[in-house]
N, C-alpha and C positions, 0 to 999 in steps of 0.2 A: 716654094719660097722664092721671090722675087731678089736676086743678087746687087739690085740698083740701091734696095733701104737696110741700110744695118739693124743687127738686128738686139735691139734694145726699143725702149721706150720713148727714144726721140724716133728713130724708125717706124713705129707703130702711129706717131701723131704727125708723121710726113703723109703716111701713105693716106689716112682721112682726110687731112687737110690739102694740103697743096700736090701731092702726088708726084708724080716724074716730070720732068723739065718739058720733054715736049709733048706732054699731054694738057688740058684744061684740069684746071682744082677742081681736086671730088667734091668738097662741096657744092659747086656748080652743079653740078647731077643731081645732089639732092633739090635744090631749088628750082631746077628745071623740072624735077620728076612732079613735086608739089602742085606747079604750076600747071603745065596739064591735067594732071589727076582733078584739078579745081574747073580749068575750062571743060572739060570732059562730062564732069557733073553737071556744069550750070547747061552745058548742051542738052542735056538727056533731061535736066527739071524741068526746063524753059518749052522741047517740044512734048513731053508729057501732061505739062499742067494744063488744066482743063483754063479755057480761053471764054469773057464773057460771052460773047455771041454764040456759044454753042450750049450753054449752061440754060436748061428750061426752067422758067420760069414762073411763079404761083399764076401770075393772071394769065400765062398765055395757054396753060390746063384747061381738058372740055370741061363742064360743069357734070358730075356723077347722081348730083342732087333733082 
């Protein structure tokens, strides 16, 4: 138990919200966390997803006929 937030239900909506004086608003973490977890993603789709030029194609197949 943290001494700095009383402890009732305005205590409880400080420590989510804006937090201690000389810290940054927890909400700030949440949006920061989002936001990488999102660049993070589009990093790993963007070098996984198969690229045209590497993708074969029907005409460029030997002919099996």
């Amino acid at each position: 138990m943290d001494p700095n937030y009383s402890k009732n239900i305005t205590g409880w909506i400080q420590a989510n919200t804006t937090g201690l004086p000389e810290y940054p608003p927890a909400w700030l973490f949440g949006i920061r966390t989002l936001l990488s977890n999102s660049i993070f993603a589009l990093v790993f789709y963007f070098a996984l997803s198969p690229k045209s030029d590497t993708l074969i194609e029907e005409h460029d197949l030997p002919q099996t006929t």
